[in-house]
DRENLUM-459265 format. One record per residue (C-alpha): x, y, z. Coordinates in Angstrom, 2 decimals. Layout:
<milum><east>X</east><north>Y</north><up>Z</up></milum>
...
! end
This chain:
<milum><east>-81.46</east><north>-38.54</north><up>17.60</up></milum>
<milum><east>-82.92</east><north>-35.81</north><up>19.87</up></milum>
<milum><east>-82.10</east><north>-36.27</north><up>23.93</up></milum>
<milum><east>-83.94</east><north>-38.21</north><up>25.57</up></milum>
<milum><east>-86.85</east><north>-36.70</north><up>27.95</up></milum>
<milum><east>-85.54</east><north>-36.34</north><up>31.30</up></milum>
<milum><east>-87.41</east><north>-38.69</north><up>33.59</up></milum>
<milum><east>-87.46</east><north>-38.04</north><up>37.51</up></milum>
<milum><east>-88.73</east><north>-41.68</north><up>39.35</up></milum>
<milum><east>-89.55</east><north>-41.56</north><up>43.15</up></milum>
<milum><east>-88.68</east><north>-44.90</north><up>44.98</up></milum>
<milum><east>-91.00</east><north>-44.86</north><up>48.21</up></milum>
<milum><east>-89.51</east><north>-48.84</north><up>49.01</up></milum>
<milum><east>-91.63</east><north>-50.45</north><up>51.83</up></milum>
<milum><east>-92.47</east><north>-46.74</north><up>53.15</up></milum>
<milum><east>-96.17</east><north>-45.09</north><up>52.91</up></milum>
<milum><east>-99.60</east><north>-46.17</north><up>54.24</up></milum>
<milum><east>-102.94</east><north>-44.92</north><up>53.13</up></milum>
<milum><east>-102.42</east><north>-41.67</north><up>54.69</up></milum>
<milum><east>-98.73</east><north>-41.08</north><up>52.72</up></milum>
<milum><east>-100.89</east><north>-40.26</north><up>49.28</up></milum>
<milum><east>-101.58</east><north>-36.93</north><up>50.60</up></milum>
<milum><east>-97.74</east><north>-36.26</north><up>49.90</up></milum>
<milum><east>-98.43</east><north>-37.81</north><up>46.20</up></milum>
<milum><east>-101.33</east><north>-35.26</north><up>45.77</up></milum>
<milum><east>-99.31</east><north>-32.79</north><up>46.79</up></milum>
<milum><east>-96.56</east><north>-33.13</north><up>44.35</up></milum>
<milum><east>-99.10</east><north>-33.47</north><up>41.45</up></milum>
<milum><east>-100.30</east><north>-30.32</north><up>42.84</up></milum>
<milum><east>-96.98</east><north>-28.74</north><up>43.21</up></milum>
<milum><east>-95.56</east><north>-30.13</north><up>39.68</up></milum>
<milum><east>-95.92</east><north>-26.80</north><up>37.55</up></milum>
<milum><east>-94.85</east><north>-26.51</north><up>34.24</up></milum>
<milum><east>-91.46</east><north>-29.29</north><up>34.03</up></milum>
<milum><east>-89.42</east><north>-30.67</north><up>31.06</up></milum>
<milum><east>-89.18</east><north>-33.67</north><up>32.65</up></milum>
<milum><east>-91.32</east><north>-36.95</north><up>32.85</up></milum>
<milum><east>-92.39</east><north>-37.45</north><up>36.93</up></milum>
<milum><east>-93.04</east><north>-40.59</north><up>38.03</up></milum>
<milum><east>-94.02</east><north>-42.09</north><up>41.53</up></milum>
<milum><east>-93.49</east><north>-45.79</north><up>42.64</up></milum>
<milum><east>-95.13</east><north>-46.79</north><up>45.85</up></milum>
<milum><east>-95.09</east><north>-50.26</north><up>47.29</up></milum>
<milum><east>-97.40</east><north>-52.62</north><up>45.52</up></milum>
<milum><east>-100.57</east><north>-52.31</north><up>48.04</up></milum>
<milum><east>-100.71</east><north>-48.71</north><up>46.96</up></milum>
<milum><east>-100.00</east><north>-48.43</north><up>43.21</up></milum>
<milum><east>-104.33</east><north>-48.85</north><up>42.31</up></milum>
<milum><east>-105.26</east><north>-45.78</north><up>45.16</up></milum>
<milum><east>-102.19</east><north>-44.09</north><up>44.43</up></milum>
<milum><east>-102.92</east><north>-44.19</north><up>40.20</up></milum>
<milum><east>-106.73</east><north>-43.12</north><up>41.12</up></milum>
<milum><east>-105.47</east><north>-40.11</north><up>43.33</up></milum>
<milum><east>-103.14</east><north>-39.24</north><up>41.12</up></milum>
<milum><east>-105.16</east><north>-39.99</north><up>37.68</up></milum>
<milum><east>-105.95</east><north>-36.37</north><up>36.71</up></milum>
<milum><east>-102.10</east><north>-35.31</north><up>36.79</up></milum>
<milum><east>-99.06</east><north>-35.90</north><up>35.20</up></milum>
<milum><east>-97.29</east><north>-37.92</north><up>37.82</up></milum>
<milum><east>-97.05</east><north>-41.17</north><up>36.69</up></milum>
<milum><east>-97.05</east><north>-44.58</north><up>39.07</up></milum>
<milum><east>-94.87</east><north>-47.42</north><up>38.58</up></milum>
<milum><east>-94.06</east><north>-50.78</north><up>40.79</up></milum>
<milum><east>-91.04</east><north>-51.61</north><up>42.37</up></milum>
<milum><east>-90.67</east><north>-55.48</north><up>41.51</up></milum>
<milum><east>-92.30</east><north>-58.03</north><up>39.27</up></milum>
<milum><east>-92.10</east><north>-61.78</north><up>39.02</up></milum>
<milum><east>-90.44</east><north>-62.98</north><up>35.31</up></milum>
<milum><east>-93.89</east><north>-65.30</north><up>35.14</up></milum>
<milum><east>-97.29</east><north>-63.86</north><up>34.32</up></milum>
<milum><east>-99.13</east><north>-66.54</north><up>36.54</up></milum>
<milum><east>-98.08</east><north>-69.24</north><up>39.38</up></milum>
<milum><east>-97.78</east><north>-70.82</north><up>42.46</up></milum>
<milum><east>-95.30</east><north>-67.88</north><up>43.15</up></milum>
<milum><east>-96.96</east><north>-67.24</north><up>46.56</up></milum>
<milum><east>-96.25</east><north>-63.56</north><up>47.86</up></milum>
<milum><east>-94.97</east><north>-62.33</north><up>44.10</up></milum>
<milum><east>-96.74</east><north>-60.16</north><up>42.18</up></milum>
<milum><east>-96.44</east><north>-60.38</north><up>38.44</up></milum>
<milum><east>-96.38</east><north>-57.46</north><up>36.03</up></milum>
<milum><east>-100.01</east><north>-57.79</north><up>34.45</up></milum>
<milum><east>-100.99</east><north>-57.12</north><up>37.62</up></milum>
<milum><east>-99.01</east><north>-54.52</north><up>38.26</up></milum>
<milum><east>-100.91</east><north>-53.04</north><up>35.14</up></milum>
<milum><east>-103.83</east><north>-54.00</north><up>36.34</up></milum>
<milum><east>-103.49</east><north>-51.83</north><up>39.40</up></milum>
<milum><east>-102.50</east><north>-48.67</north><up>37.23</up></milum>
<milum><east>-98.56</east><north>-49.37</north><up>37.06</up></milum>
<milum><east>-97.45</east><north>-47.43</north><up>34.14</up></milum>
<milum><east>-93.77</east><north>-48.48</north><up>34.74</up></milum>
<milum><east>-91.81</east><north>-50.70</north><up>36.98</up></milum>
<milum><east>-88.30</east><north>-50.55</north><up>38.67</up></milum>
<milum><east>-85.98</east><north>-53.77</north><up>38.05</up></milum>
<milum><east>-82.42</east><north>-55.16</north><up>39.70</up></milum>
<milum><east>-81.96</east><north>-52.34</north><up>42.36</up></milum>
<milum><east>-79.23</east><north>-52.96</north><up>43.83</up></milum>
<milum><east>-81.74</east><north>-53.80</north><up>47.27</up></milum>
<milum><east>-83.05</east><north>-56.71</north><up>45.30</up></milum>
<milum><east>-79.65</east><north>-57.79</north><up>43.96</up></milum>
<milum><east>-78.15</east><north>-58.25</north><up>47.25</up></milum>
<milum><east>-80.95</east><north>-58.92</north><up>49.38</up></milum>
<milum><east>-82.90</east><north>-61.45</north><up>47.21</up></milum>
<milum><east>-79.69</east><north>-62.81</north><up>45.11</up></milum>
<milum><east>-80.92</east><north>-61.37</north><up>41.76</up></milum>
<milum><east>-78.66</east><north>-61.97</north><up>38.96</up></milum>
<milum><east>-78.26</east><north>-60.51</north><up>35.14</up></milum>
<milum><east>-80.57</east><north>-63.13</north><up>33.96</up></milum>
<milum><east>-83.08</east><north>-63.07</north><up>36.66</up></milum>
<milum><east>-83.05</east><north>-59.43</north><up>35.91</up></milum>
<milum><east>-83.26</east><north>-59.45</north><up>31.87</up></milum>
<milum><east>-86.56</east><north>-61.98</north><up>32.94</up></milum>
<milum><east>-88.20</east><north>-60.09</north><up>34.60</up></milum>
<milum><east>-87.69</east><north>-57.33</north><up>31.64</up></milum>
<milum><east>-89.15</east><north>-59.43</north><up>29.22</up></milum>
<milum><east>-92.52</east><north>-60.00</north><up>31.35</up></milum>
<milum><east>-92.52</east><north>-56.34</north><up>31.81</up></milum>
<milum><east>-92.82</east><north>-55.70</north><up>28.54</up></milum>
<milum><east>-95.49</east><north>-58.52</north><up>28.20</up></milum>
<milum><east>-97.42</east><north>-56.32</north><up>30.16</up></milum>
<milum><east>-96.98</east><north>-53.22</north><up>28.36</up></milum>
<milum><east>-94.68</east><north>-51.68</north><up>31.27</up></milum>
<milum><east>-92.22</east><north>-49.48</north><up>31.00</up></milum>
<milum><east>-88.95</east><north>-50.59</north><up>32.69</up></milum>
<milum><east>-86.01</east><north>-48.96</north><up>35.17</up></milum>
<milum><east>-83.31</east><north>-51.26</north><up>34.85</up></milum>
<milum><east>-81.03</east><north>-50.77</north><up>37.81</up></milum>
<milum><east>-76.90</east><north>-51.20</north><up>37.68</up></milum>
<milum><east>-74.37</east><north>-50.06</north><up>40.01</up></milum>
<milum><east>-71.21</east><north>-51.36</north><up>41.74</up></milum>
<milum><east>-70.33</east><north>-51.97</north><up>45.44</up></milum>
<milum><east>-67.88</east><north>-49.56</north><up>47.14</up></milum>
<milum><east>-65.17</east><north>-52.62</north><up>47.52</up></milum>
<milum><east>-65.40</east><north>-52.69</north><up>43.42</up></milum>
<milum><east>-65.25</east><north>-49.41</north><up>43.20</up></milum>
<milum><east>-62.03</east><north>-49.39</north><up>45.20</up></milum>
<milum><east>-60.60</east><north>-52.14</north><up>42.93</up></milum>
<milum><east>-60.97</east><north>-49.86</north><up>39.89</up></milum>
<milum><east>-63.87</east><north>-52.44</north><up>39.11</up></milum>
<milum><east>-66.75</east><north>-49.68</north><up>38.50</up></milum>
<milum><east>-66.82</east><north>-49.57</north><up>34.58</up></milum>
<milum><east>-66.12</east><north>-53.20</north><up>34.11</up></milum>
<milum><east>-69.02</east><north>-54.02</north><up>36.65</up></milum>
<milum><east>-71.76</east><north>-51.29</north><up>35.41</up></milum>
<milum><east>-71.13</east><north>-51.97</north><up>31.40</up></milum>
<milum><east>-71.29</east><north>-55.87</north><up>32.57</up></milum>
<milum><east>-74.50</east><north>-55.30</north><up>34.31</up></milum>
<milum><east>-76.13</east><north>-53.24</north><up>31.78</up></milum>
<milum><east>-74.96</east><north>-56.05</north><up>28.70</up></milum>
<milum><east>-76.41</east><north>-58.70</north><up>31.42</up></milum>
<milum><east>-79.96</east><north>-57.37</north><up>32.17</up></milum>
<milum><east>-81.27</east><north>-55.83</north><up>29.70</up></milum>
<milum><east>-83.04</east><north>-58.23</north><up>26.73</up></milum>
<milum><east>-82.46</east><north>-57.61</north><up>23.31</up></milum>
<milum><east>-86.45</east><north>-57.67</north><up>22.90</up></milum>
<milum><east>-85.88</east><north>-54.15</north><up>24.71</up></milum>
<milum><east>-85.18</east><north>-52.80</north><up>21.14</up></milum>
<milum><east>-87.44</east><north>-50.28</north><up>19.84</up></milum>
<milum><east>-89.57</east><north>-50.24</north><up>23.29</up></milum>
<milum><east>-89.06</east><north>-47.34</north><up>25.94</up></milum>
<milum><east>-87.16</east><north>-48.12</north><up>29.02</up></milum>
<milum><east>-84.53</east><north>-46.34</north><up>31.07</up></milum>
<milum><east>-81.16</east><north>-47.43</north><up>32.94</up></milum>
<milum><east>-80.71</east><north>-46.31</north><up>36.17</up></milum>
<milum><east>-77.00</east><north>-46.03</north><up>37.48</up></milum>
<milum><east>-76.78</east><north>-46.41</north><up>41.30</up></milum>
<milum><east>-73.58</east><north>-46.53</north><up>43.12</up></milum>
<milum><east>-74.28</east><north>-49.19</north><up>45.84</up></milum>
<milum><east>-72.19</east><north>-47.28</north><up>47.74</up></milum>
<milum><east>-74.26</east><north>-43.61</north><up>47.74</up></milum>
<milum><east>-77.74</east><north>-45.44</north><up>48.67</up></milum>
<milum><east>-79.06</east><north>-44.19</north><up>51.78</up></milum>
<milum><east>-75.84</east><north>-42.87</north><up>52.60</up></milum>
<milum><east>-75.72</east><north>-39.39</north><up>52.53</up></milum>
<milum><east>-72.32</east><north>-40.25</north><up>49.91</up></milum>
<milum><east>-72.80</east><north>-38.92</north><up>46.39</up></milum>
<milum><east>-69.76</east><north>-39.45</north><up>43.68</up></milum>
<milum><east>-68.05</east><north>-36.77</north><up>42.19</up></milum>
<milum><east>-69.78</east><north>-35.50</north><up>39.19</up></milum>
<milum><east>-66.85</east><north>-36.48</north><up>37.16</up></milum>
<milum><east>-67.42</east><north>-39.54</north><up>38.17</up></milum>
<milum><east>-71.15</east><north>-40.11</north><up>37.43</up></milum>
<milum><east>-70.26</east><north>-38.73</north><up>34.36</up></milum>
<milum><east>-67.52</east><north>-41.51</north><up>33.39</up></milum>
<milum><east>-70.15</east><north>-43.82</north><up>34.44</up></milum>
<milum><east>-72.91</east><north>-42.77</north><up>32.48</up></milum>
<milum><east>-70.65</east><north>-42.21</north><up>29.44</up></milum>
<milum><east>-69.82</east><north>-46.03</north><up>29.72</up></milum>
<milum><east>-73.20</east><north>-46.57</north><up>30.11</up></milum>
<milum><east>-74.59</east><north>-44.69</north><up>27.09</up></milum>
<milum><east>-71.61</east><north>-45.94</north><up>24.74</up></milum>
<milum><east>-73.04</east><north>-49.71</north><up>25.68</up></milum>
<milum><east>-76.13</east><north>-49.00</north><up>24.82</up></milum>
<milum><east>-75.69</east><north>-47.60</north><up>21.43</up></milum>
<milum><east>-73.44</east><north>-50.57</north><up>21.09</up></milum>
<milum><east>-76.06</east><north>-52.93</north><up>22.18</up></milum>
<milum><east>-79.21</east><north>-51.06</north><up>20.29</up></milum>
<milum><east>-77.88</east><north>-48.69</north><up>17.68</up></milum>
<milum><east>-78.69</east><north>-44.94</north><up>17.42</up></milum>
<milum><east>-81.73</east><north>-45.92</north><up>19.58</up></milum>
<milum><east>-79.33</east><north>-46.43</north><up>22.25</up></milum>
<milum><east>-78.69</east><north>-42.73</north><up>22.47</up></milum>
<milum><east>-82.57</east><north>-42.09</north><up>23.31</up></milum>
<milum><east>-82.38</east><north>-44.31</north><up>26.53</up></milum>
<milum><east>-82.42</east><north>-42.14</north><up>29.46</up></milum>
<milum><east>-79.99</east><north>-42.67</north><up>31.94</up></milum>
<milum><east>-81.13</east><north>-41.89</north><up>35.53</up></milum>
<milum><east>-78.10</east><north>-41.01</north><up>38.66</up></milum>
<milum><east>-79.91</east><north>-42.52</north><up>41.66</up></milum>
<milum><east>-77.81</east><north>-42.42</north><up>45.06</up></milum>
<milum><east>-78.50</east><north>-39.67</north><up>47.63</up></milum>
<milum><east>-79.95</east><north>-37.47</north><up>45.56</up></milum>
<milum><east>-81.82</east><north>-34.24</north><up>47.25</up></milum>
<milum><east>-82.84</east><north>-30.65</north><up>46.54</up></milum>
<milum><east>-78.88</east><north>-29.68</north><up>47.72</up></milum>
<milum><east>-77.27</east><north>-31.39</north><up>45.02</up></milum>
<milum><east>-79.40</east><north>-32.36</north><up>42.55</up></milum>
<milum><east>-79.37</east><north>-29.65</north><up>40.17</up></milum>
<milum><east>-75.20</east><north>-30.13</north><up>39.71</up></milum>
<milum><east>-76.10</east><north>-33.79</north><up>39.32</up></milum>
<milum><east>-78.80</east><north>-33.60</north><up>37.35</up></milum>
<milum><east>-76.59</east><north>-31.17</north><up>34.58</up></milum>
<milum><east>-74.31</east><north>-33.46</north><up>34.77</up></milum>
<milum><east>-72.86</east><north>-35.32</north><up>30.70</up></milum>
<milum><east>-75.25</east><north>-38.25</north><up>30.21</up></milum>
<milum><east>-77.53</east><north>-37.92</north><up>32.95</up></milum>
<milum><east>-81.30</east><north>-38.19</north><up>32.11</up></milum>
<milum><east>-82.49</east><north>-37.86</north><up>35.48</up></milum>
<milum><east>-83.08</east><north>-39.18</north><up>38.95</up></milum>
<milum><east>-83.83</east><north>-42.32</north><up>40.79</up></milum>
<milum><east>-84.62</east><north>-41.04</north><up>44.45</up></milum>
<milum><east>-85.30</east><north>-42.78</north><up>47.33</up></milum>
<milum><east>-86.08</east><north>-40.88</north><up>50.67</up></milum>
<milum><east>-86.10</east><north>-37.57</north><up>48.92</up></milum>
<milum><east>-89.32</east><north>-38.57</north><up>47.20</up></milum>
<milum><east>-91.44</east><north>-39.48</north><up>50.35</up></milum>
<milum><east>-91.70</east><north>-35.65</north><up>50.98</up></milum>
<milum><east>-93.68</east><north>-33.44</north><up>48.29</up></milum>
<milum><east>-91.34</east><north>-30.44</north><up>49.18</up></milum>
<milum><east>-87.73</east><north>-32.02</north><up>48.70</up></milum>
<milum><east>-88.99</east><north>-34.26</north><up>45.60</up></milum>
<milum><east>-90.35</east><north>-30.85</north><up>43.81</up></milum>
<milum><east>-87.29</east><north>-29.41</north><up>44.64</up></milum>
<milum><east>-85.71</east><north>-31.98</north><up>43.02</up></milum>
<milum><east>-87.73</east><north>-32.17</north><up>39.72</up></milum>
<milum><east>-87.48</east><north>-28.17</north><up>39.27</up></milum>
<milum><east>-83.20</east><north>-28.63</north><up>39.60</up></milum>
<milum><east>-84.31</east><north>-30.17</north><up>35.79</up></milum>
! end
C-alpha cells in the first residue's frame, strides 16, 4: 500500500464574503508545482462562486456541514446533494465546533457520512479530545472511540480522510508536541487498518489545530500525518501557501 496523498483542507468557518474569493484566486494562482491535494471549504453561500472562480485550478472546494437526509422539512440545513450541486467536491464532518456547539454525536456523525457518500462527496471526518480528557490520560481512548464511532463501514473502498484535532489547540495559538500528534495519529492509523484492512493504511490522516507557516513544516513531517486541517491560516493566500509548500 503506497502513502496516502497528502491532502491540505482550508476551513474558512462563517468567515468570507463575495469579496474574500480574491484570496481563493490567489492561492490557485500561487499553488505551483505541490505533492499534495489542496482543498478550500468556504461557508455554504460561497461554495458555487467559489468552485466557478476556482474551476480552472487545482484547488478543490468542499462544504463544511451536511444534513444525514437528502430532502426535508430541515429548515436552514443544507443536504449534501446540494452541496454537490453547488460544486462541493468534499465536505468536512464532526468538527469538534459542531460536536460541542450543536450536540453532534458518533452516530449523528457516521449519518451524515453515509449521505455524503450518497452524494458522491468526499468526507473529513473530524476527532479530537478536550483538554480536561487530555489531562485525564483520556486522549487515545477518546480519539480511537471517536474514529470506531463515526465513521460507517459503507466508508470501505471509498476515499475519505480523518482529521485529528485537539479541541484544545483550535484557535488557540496551542499546538501538541509532535510526539504527541504522532501517538495520536499512530492510534488513529492502527484503528483504521483494524476497522478497513490494508485500505486503512491509504486513509490520510490530517493534524488540524493551530497550524501556520511557523510550524507546519515540523508538523506536517511528522509519523502518520497526511496533512492539514487549517482554520484561520487559510483565510490568507500568503500563510495558507506557506503552509502547503512546508509539504
Amino acid at each position: 500500500m503506497t502513502k496516502p496523498q497528502p491532502l491540505i483542507a482550508g476551513n474558512w468557518k462563517m468567515n468570507g464574503l463575495g469579496a474574500s474569493l480574491g484570496e481563493a484566486r490567489a492561492i490557485a494562482a500561487g499553488l505551483g508545482a505541490t505533492s499534495a491535494r489542496v482543498a478550500l471549504c468556504p461557508p455554504a453561500v460561497l461554495i458555487h462562486r467559489m468552485s466557478e472562480a476556482l474551476k480552472d485550478s487545482a484547488v478543490l472546494v468542499g462544504g463544511q456541514d451536511n444534513h444525514w437526509d437528502d430532502t426535508g422539512a430541515f429548515t436552514g440545513d443544507t443536504s449534501a446533494a446540494m452541496l454537490a450541486d453547488a460544486g462541493a467536491g468534499m465536505v468536512i464532518l464532526g468538527h469538534s465546533e459542531r460536536r460541542a456547539g450543536y450536540r453532534e454525536t458518533d452516530d449523528i456523525v457516521a449519518r451524515k457520512t453515509l449521505a455524503t457518500l450518497r452524494a458522491g462527496l468526499e468526507p473529513i471526518v473530524c476527532v479530537g479530545e478536550t483538554l480536561e480528557q487530555r489531562k485525564a490520560g483520556e486522549a487515545l481512548a477518546v480519539v480511537t472511540g471517536q474514529v470506531r464511532g463515526s465513521l460507517p463501514a459503507d466508508l470501505a473502498g471509498k476515499a475519505f480522510s480523518v482529521a485529528y484535532e485537539p479541541v484544545w489547540a483550535i484557535g488557540t495559538g496551542l499546538t501538541p508536541t509532535t510526539p504527541e500528534i504522532e501517538e495520536v495519529h499512530r492510534a488513529i492509523r492502527a484503528t483504521l487498518v483494524e476497522m478497513f484492512g490494508e485500505a486503512g493504511k491509504g486513509v490520510a490522516i490530517l493534524y488540524g489545530g493551530s497550524v501556520k507557516p511557523s510550524n507546519a513544516a515540523e508538523i506536517l513531517h511528522a509519523d502518520e500525518v497526511g496533512g492539514a486541517l487549517v482554520g484561520g491560516a487559510s483565510l490568507k493566500a500568503e500563510d495558507f501557501l506557506g503552509i502547503i509548500r512546508a509539504v
